[in-house]
PyMOL commands that place a pseudoatom at each C-alpha (Angstrom):
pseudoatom trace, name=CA, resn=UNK, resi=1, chain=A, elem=C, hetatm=0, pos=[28.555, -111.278, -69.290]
pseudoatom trace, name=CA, resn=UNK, resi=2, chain=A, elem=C, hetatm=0, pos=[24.944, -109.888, -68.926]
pseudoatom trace, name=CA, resn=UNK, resi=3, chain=A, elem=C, hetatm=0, pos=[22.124, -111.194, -66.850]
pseudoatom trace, name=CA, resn=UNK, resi=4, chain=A, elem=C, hetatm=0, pos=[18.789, -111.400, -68.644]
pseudoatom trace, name=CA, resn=UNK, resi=5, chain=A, elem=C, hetatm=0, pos=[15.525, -110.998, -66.188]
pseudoatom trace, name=CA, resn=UNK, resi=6, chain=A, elem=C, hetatm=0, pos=[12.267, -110.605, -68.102]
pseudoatom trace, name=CA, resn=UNK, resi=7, chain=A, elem=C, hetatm=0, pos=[9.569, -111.918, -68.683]
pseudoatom trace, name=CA, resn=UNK, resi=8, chain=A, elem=C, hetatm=0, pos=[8.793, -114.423, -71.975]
pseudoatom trace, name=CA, resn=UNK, resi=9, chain=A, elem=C, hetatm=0, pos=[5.977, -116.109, -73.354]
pseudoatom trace, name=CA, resn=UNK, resi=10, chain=A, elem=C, hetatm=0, pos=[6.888, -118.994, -75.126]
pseudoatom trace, name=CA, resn=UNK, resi=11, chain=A, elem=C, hetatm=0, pos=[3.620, -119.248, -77.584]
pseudoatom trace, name=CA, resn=UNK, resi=12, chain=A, elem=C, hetatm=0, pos=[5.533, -116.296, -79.171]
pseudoatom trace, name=CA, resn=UNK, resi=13, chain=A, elem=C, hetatm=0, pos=[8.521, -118.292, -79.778]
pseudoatom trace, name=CA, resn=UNK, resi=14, chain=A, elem=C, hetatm=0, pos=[10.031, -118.010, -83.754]
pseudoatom trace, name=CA, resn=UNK, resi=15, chain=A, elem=C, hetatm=0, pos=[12.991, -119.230, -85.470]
pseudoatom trace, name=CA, resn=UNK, resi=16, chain=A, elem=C, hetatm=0, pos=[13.912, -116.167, -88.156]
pseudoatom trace, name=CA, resn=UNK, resi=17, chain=A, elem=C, hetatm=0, pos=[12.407, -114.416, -90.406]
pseudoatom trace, name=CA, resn=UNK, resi=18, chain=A, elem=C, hetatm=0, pos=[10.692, -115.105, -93.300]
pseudoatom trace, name=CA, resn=UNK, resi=19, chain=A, elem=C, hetatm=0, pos=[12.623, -115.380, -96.430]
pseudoatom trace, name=CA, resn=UNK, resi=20, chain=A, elem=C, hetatm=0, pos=[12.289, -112.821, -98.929]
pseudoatom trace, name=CA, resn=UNK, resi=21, chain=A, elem=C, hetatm=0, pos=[10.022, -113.010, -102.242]
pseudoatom trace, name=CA, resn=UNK, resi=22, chain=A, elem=C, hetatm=0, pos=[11.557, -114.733, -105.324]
pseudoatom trace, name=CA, resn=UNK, resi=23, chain=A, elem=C, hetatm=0, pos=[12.370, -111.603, -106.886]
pseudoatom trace, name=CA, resn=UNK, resi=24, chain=A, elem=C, hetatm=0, pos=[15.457, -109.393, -108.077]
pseudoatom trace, name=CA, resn=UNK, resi=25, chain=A, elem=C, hetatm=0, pos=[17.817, -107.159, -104.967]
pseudoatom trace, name=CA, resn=UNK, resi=26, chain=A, elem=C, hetatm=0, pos=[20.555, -104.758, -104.938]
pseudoatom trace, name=CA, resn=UNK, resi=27, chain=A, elem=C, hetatm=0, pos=[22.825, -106.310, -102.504]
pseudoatom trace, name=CA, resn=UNK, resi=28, chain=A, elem=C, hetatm=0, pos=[26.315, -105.053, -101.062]
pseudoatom trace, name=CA, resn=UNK, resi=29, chain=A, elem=C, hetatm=0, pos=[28.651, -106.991, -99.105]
pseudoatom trace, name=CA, resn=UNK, resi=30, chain=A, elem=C, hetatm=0, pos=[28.742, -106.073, -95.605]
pseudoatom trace, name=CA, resn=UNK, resi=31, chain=A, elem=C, hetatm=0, pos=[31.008, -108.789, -93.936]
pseudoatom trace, name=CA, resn=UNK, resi=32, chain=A, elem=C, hetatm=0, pos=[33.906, -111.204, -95.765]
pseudoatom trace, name=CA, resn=UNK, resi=33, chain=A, elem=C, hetatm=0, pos=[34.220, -114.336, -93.563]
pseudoatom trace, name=CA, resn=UNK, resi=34, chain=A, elem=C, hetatm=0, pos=[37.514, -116.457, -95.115]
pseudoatom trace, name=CA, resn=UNK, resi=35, chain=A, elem=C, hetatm=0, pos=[36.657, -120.273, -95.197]
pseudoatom trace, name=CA, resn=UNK, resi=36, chain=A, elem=C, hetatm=0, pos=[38.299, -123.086, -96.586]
pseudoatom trace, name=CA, resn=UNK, resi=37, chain=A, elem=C, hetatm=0, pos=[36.869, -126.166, -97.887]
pseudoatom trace, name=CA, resn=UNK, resi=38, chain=A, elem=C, hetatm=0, pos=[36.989, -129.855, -97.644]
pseudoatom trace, name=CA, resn=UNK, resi=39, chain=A, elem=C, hetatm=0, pos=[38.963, -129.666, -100.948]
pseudoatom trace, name=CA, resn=UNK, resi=40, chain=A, elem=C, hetatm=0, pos=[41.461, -127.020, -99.397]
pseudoatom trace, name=CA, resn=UNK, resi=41, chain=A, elem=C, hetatm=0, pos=[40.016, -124.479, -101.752]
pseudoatom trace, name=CA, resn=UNK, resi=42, chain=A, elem=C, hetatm=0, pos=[39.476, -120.596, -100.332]
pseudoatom trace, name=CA, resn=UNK, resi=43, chain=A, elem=C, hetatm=0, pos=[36.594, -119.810, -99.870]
pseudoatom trace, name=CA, resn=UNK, resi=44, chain=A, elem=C, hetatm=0, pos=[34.568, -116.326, -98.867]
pseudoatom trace, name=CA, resn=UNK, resi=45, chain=A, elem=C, hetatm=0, pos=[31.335, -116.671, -96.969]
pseudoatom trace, name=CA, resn=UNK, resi=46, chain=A, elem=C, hetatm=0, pos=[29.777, -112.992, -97.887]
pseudoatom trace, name=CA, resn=UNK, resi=47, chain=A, elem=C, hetatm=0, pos=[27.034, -111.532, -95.441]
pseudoatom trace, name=CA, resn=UNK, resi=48, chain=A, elem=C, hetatm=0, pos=[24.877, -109.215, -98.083]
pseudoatom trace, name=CA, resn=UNK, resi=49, chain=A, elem=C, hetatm=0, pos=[22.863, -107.008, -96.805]
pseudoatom trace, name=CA, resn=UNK, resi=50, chain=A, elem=C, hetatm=0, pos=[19.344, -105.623, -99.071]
pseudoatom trace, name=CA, resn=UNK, resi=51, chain=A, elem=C, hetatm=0, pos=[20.236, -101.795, -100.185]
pseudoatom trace, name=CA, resn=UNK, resi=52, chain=A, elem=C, hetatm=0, pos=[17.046, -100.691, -101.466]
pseudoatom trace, name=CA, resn=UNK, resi=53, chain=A, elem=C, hetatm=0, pos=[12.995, -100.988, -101.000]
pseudoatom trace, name=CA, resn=UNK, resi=54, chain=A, elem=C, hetatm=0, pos=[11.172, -102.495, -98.864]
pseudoatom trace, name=CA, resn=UNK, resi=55, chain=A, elem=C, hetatm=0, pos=[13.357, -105.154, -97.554]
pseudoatom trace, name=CA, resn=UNK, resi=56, chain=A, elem=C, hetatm=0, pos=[16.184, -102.732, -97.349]
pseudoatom trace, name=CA, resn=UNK, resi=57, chain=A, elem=C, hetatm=0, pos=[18.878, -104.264, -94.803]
pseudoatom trace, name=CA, resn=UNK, resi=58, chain=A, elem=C, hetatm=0, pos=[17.515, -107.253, -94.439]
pseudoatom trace, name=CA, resn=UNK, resi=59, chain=A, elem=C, hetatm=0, pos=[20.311, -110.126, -94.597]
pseudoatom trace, name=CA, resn=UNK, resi=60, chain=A, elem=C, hetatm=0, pos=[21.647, -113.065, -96.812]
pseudoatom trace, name=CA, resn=UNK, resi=61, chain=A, elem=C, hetatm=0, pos=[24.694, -115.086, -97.313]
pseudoatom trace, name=CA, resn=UNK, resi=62, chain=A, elem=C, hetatm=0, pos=[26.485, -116.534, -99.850]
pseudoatom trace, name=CA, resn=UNK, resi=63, chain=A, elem=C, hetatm=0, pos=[29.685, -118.699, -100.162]
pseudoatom trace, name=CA, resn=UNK, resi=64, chain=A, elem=C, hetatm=0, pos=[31.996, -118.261, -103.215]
pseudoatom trace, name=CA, resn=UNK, resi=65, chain=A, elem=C, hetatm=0, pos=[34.096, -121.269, -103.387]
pseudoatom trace, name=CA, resn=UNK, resi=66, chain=A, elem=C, hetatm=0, pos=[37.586, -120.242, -105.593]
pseudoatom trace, name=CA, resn=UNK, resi=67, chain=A, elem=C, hetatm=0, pos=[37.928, -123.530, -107.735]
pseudoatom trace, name=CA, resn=UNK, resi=68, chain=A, elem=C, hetatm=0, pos=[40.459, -123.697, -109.935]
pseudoatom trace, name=CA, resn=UNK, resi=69, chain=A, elem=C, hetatm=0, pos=[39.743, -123.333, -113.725]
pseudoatom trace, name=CA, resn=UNK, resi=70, chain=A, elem=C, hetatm=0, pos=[41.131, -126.618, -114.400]
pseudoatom trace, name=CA, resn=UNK, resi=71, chain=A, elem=C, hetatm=0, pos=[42.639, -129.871, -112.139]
pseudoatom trace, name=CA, resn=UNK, resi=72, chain=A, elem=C, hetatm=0, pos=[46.211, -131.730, -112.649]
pseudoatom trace, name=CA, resn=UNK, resi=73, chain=A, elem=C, hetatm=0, pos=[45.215, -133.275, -115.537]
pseudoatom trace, name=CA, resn=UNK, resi=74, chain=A, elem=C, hetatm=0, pos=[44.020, -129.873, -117.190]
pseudoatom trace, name=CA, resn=UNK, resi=75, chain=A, elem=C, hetatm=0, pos=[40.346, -130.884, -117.361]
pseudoatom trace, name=CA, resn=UNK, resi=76, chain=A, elem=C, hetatm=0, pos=[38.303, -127.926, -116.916]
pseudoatom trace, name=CA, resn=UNK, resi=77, chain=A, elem=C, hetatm=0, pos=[36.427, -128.133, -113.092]
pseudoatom trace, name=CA, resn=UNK, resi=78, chain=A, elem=C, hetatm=0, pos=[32.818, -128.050, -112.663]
pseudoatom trace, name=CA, resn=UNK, resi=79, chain=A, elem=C, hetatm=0, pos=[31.804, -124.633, -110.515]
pseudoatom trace, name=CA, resn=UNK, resi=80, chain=A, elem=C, hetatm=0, pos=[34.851, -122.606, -111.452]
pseudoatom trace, name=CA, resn=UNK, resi=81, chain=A, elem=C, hetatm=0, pos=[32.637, -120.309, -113.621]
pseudoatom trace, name=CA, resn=UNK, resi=82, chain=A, elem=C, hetatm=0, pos=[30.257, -119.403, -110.555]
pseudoatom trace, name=CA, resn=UNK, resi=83, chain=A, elem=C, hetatm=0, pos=[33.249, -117.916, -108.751]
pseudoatom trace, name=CA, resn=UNK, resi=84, chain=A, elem=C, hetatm=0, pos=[34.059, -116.412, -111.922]
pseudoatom trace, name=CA, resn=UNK, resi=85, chain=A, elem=C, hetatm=0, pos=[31.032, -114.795, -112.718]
pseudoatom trace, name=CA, resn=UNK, resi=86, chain=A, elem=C, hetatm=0, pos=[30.677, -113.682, -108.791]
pseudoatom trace, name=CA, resn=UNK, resi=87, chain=A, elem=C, hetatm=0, pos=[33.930, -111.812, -109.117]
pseudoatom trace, name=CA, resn=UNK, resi=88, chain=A, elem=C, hetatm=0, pos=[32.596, -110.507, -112.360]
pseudoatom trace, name=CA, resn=UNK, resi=89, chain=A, elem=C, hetatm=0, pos=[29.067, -109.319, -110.805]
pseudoatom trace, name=CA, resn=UNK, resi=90, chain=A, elem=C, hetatm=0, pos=[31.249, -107.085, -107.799]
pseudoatom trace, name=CA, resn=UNK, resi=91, chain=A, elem=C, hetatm=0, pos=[33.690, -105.321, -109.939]
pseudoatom trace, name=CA, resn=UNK, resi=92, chain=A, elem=C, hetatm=0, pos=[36.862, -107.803, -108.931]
pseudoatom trace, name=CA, resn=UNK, resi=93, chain=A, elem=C, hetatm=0, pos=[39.450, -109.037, -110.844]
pseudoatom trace, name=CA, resn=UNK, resi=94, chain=A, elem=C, hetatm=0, pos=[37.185, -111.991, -113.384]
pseudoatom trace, name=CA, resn=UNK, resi=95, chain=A, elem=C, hetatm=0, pos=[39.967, -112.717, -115.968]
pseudoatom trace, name=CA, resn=UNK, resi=96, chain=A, elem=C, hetatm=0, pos=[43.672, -114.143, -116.107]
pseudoatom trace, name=CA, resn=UNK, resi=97, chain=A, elem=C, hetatm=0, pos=[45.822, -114.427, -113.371]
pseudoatom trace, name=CA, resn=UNK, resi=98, chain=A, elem=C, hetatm=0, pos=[44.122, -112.512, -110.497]
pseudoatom trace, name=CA, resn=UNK, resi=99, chain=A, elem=C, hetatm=0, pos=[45.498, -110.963, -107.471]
pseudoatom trace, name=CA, resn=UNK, resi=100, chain=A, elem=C, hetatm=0, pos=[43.118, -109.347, -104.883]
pseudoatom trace, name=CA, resn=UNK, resi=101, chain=A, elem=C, hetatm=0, pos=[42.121, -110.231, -101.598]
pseudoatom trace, name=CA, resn=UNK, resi=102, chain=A, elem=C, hetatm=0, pos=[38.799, -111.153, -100.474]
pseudoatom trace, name=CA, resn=UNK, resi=103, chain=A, elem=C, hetatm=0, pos=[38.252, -108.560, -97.934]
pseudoatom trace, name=CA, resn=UNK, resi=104, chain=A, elem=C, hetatm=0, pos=[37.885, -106.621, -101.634]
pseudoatom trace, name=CA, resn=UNK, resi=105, chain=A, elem=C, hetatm=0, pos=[34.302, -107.848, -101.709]
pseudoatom trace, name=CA, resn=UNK, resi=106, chain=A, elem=C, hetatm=0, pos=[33.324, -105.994, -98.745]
pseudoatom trace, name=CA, resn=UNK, resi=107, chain=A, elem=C, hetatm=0, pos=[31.405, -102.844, -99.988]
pseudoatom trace, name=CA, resn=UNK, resi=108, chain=A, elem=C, hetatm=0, pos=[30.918, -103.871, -103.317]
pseudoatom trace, name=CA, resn=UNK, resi=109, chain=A, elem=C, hetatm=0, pos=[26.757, -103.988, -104.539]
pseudoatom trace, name=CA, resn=UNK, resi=110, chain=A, elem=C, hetatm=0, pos=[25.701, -105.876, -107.235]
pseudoatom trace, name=CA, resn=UNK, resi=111, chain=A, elem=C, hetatm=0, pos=[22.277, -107.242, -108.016]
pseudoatom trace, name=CA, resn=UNK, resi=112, chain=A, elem=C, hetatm=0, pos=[21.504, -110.866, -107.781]
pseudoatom trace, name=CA, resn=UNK, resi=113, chain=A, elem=C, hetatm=0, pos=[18.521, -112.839, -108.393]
pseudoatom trace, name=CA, resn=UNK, resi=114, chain=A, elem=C, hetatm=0, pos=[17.031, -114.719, -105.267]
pseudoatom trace, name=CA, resn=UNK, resi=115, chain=A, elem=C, hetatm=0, pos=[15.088, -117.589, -104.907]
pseudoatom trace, name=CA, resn=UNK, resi=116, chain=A, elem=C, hetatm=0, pos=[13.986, -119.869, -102.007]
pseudoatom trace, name=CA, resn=UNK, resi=117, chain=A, elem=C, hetatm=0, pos=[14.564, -123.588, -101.285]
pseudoatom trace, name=CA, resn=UNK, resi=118, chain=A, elem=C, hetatm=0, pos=[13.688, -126.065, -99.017]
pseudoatom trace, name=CA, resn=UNK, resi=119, chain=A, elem=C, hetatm=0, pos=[16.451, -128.181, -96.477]
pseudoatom trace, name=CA, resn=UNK, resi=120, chain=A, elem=C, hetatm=0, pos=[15.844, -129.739, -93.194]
pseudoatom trace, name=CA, resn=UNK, resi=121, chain=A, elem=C, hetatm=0, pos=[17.253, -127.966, -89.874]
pseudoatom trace, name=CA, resn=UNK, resi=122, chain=A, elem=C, hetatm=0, pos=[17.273, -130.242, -86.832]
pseudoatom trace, name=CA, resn=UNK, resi=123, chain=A, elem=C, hetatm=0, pos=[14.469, -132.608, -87.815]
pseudoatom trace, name=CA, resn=UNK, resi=124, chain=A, elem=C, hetatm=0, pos=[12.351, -129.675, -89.371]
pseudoatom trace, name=CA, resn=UNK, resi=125, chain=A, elem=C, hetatm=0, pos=[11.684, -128.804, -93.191]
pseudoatom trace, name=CA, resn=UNK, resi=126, chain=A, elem=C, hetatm=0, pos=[12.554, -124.764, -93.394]
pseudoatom trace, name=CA, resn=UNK, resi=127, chain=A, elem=C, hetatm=0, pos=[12.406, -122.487, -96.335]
pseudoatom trace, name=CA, resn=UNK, resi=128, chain=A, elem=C, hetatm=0, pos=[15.388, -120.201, -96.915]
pseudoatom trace, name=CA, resn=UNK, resi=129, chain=A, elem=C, hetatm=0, pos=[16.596, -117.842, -99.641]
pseudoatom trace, name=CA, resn=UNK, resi=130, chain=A, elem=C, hetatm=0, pos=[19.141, -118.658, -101.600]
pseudoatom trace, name=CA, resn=UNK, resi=131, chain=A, elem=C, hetatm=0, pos=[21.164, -116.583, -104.661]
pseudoatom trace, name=CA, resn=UNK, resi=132, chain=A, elem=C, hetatm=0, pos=[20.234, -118.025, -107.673]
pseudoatom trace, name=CA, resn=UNK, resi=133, chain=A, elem=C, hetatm=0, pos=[22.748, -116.037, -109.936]
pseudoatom trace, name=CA, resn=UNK, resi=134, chain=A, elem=C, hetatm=0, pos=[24.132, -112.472, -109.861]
pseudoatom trace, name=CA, resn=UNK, resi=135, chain=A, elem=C, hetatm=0, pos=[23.688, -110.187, -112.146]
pseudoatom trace, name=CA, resn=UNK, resi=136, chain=A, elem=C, hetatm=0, pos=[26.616, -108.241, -114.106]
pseudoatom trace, name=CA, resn=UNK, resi=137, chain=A, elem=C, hetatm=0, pos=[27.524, -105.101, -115.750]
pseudoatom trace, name=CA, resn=UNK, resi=138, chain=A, elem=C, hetatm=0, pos=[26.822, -106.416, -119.393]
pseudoatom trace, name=CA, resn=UNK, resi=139, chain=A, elem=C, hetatm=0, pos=[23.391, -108.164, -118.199]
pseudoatom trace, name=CA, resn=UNK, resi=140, chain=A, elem=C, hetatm=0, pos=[19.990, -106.575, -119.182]
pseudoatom trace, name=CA, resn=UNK, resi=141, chain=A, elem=C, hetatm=0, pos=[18.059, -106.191, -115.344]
pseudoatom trace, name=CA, resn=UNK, resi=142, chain=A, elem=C, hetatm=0, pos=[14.982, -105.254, -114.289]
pseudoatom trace, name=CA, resn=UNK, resi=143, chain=A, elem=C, hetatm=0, pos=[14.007, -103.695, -110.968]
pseudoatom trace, name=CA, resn=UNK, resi=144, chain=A, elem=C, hetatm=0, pos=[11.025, -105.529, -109.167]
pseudoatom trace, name=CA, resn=UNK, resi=145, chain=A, elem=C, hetatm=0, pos=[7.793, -103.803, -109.099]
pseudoatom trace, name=CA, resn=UNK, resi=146, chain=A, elem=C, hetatm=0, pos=[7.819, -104.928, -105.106]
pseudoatom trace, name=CA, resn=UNK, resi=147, chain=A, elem=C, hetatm=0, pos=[10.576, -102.734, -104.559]
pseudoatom trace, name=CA, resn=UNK, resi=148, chain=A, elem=C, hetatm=0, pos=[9.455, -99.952, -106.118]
pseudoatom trace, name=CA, resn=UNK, resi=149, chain=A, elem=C, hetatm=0, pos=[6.139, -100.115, -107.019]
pseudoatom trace, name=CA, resn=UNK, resi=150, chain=A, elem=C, hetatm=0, pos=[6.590, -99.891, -110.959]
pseudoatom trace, name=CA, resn=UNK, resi=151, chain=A, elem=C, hetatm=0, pos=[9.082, -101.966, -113.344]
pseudoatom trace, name=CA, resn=UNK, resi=152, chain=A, elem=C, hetatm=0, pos=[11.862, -100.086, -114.872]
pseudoatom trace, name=CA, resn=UNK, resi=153, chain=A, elem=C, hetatm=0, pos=[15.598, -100.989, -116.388]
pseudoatom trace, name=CA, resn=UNK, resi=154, chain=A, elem=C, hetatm=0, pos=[18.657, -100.452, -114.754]
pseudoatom trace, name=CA, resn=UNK, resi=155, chain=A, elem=C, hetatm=0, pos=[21.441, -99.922, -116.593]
pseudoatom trace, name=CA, resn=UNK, resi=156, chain=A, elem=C, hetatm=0, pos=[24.860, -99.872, -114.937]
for i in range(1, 156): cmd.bond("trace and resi %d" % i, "trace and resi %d" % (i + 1))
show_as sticks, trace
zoom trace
């Protein structure tokens, strides 16, 4: 345990940061938290960390939820496509009957688009960022001009 003795002003005091721009990011996976849901579903919360420009290391998170392609009665299941195409954007396994572990996640980059949204957090309205969709191999992307000053494709 560590004793803290200094002095603080509380006129200076702030809850985060401010979220990042609307705008395309390279991000890699730097942490795999394993989660399940209500449902009983796995799910990985993934801490991604900015890899390039002027946010570089700055911090997200995202939750991939594993739903099932279809329920009991073989109806397909809203949401199982985002896990899909999440697997798909970090080089897992996307297709058929897959076998990999989350901790598989951790290291992999991919580039997502990220937007912002409003929620309230104890009795306040905040703004955070939130991943809008990733972006895959086969997908046409274009790096943002606030990262590096000029627009250019990327091609994987």
């Amino acid at each position: 345990m560590a004793r803290i003795q200094m002095k603080m002003d509380r006129n200076q005091e702030n809850s985060g940061f401010d979220p990042l721009p609307d705008d395309k990011y390279l991000l890699t996976v730097t942490a795999v938290t394993d989660k399940t849901t209500a449902k009983g579903w796995n799910m990985a919360r993934l801490e991604l960390t900015v890899a390039e420009g002027i946010y570089e290391n700055r911090k997200l998170w995202h939750n991939v939820t594993f739903i099932p392609a279809y329920d009991d009665r073989g109806e397909k299941q809203k949401g199982h496509g985002m896990c899909v195409h999440a697997c798909h954007a970090f080089g897992l396994e996307f297709d058929g009957d897959v076998d990999f572990d989350t901790q598989e996640f951790k290291g992999k980059s991919a580039y997502a688009k990220v937007g912002t949204e409003k929620r309230e957090w104890q009795g306040k309205e905040i703004v955070e960022n939130k991943i809008i969709s990733f972006v895959t191999e086969d997908q046409e992307v274009t790096s943002p001009a606030s990262q590096n000053g000029r627009e250019e494709k990327i091609s994987f």
